[in-house]
C-alpha positions as CSV (number, residue, x, y, z in Angstrom):
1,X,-9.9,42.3,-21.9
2,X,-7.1,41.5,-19.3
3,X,-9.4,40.2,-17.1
4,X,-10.7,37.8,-19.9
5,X,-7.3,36.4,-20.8
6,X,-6.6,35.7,-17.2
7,X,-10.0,33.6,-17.1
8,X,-9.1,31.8,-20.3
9,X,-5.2,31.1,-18.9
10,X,-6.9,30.0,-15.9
11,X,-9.4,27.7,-17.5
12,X,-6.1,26.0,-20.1
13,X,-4.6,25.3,-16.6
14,X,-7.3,23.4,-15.5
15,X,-8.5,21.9,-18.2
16,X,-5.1,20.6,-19.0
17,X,-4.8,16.5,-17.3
18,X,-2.4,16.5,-14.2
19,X,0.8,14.2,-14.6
20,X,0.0,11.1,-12.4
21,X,2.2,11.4,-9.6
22,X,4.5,8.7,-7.7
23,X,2.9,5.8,-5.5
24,X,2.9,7.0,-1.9
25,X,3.7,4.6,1.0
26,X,2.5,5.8,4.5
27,X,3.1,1.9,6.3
28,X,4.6,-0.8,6.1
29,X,5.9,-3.8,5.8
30,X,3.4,-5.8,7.7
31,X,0.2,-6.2,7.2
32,X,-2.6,-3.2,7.2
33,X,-5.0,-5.5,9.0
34,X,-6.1,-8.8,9.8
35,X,-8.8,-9.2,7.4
36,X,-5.9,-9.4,4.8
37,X,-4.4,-12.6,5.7
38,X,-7.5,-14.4,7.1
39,X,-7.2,-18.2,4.6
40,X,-4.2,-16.9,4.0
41,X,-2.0,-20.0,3.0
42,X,1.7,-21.3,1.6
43,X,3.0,-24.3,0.0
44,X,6.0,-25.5,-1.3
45,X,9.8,-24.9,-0.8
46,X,11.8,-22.0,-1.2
47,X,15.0,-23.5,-2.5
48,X,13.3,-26.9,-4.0
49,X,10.3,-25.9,-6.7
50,X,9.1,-22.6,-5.1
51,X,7.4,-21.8,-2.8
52,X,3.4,-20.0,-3.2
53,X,1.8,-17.4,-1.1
54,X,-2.0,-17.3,-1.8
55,X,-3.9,-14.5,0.2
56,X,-8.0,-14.7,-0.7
57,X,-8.9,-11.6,0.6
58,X,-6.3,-8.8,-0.2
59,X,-8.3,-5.4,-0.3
60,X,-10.0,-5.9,2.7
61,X,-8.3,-3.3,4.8
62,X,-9.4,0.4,4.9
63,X,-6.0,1.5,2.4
64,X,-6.0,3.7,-0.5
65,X,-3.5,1.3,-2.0
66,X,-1.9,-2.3,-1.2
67,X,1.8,-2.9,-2.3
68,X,3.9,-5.9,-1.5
69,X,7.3,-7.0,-1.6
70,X,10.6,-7.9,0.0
71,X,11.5,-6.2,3.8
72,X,14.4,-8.4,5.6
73,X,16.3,-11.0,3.4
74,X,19.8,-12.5,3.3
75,X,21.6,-13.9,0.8
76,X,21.9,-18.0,0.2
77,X,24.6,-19.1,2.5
78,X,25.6,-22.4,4.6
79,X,24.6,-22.9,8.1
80,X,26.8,-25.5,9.9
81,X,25.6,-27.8,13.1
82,X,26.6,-24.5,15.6
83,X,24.1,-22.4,13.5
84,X,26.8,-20.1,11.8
85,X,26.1,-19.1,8.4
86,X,29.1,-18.8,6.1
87,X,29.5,-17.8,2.6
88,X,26.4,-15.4,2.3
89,X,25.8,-12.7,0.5
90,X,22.6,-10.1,0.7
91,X,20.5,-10.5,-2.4
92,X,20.4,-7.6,-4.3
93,X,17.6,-6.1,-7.1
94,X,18.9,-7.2,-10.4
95,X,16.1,-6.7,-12.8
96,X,12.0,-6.2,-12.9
97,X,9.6,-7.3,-15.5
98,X,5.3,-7.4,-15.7
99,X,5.0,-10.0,-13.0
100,X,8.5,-10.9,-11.8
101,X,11.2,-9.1,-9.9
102,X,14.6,-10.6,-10.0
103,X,17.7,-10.2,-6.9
104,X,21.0,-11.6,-7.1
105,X,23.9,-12.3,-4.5
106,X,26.7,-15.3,-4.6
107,X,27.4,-17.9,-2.2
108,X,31.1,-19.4,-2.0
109,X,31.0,-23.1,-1.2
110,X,34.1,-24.4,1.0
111,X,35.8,-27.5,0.0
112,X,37.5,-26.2,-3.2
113,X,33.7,-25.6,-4.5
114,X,34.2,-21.9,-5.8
115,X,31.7,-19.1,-5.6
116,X,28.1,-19.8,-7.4
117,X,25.9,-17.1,-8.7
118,X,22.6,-17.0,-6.9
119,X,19.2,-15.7,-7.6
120,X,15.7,-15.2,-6.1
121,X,12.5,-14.7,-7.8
122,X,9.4,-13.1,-6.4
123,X,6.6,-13.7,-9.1
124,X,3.0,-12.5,-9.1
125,X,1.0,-15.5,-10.0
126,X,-2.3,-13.3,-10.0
127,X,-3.5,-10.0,-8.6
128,X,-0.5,-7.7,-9.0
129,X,2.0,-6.3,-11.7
130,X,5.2,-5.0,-10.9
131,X,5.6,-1.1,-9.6
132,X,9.4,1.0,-9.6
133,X,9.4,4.6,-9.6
134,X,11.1,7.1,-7.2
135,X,9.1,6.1,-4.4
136,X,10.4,2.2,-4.4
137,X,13.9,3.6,-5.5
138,X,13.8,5.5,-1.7
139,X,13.6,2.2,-0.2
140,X,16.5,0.0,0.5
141,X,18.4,-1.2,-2.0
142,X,17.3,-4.9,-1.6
143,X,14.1,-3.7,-2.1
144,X,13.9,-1.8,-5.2
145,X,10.7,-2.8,-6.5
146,X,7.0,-3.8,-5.2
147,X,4.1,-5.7,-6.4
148,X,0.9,-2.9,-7.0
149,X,-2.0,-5.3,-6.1
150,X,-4.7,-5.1,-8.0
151,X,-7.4,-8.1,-7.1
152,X,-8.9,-8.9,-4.3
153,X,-7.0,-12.4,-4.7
154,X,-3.2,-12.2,-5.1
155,X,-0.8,-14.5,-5.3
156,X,3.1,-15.1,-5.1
157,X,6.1,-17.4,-5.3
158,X,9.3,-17.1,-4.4
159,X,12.2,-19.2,-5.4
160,X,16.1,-19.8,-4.7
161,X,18.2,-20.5,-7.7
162,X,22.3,-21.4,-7.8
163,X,24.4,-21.0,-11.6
164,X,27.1,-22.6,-12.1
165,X,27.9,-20.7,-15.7
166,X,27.3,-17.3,-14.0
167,X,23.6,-16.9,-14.9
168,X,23.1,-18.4,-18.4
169,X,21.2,-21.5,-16.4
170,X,20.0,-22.2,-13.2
171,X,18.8,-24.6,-10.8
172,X,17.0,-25.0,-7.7
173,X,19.2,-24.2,-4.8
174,X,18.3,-27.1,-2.7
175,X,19.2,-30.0,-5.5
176,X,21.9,-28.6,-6.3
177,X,23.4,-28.2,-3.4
178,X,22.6,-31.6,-2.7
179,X,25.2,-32.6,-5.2
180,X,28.1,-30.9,-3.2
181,X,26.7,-31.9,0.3
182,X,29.5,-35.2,1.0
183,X,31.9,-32.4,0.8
184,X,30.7,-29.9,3.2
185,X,30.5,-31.7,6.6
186,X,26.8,-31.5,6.9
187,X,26.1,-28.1,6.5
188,X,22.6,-27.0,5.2
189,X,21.4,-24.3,3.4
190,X,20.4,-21.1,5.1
191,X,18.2,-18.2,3.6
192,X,15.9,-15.6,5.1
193,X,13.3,-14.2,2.8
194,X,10.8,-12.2,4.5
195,X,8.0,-10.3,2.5
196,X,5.3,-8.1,3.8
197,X,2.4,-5.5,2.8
198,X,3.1,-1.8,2.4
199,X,0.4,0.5,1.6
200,X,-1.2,4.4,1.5
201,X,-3.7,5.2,3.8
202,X,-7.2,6.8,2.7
203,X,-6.6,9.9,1.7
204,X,-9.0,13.0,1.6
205,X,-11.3,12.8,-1.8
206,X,-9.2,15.1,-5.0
207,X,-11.5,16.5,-7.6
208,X,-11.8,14.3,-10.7
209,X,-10.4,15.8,-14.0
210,X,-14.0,16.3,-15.4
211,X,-15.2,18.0,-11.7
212,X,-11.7,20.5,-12.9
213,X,-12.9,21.1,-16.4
214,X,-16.4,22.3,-15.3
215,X,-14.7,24.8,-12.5
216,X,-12.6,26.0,-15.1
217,X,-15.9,26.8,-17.5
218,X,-17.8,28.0,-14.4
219,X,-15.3,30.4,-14.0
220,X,-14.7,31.4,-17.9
221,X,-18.5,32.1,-17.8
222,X,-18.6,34.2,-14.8
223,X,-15.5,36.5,-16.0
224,X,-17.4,36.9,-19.2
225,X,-21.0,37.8,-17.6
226,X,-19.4,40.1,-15.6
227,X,-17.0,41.8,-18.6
228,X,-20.6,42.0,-20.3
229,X,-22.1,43.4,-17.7
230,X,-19.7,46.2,-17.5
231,X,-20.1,46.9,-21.4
C-alpha cells in the first residue's frame, strides 16, 4: 500500500502543469545572424516624425527565441560646433505597455531656456509584444524591457519627444527645438539610440506536458501490476 501512494504522489507531481519559467537570454545585443537583417531597411527621423525599422526576415537564425530592444543610448542633449554635448541626460525606463515601451531623461537648454522633460518611444508596429520579467529587470536599467518577437516580419519606431508642461503634451524634439535655436549659438541636437537583437540559443528538446502525464500513468500502472502481482 506504501508503495502505491508513492506512485500516485508521483503521478499528481507530474501530472500537475509546470509554472512557465522566465525568458532566458544566452546573446546579445547584436544580431544572431545575417539572415536576420538581409532587406533589412529604415526611414524617417528620430527627433522629427519617427523613425521605422522594418526587418523582413526576423526568425531566420538558428535561436530558440528573438528579443529586441535598447543596448547603448544617451539622453537628448545639445552638441555645439566642437562636438561637445551639453545638457544630457541618460534616458531611463519610465513605463511598458502591449506594443510600446516608454524612457524618460531631461535636457536643460542654455540661454535662460530651463530644463525640458524628454521622452523616447520604441513601438512595435508588427511582429512583437512587449516582454519584463526578472530576466529583463537583470539588465541595465536603461533597458528594462524588450520586444518578444513573434513574426517572421517585425517592425519598430523610435521617436524623440521634448514637454514643456512636464509630460502632460509633447512634441517632436527636432521642431521644437527649432523654436529655441536663434538663442543657442548654432548648436544641434544630439542623441544616441542604439537597438539590437538578443536571443536564446536552441536548447535541448523538454518533454511536453502530455509526454509527462503518460510517464506518470506508465508508472502508476507498473506499481500497480507489480502490487498485484505480489497479492
Amino acid at each position: 500500500m506504501k508503495n502505491t501512494s508513492k506512485l500516485l504522489l508521483l503521478a499528481t507531481f507530474l501530472l500537475t502543469p509546470m509554472a512557465q519559467a522566465s525568458i532566458v537570454i544566452d546573446g546579445g545585443p547584436a544580431y544572431p545572424g545575417s539572415a536576420d537583417i538581409v532587406g533589412a531597411t529604415h526611414t524617417g527621423s528620430l527627433s522629427n516624425g519617427g523613425q521605422t525599422y522594418t526587418y523582413p526576415n526576423i526568425g531566420s537564425s538558428a535561436v530558440e527565441n528573438l528579443y529586441f530592444g535598447l543596448y547603448d543610448v544617451a539622453g537628448l542633449g545639445l552638441s555645439a560646433d566642437d562636438n561637445t554635448v551639453t545638457g544630457a541626460e541618460q534616458f531611463t525606463w519610465y513605463a511598458s505597455t502591449g506594443s510600446t515601451i516608454e524612457y524618460r531623461g531631461h535636457i536643460y537648454v542654455p540661454g535662460n531656456n530651463g530644463t525640458y522633460m524628454t521622452r523616447l518611444l520604441l513601438t512595435a508596429v508588427s511582429g512583437a509584444t512587449v516582454v519584463t520579467d526578472s530576466t529583463t529587470l537583470g539588465l541595465a536599467d536603461n533597458v528594462h524591457s524588450l520586444f518578444d518577437i513573434t513574426d517572421s516580419s517585425f517592425s519598430v519606431t523610435r521617436e524623440v519627444d521634448i514637454s514643456s508642461d512636464g509630460g502632460t503634451t509633447w512634441q517632436n524634439a527636432m521642431p521644437f527645438y527649432d523654436n529655441l535655436l536663434y538663442k543657442n549659438n548654432g548648436a544641434s541636437l544630439y542623441t544616441n539610440v542604439s537597438t539590437g537583437f538578443y536571443w536564446q540559443n536552441q536548447s535541448a528538446s523538454v518533454p511536453e506536458p502530455a509526454s509527462l502525464s503518460l510517464i506518470g500513468l506508465g508508472l502508476l500502472g507498473l506499481g500497480l501490476g507489480r502490487r498485484v502481482k505480489k497479492g
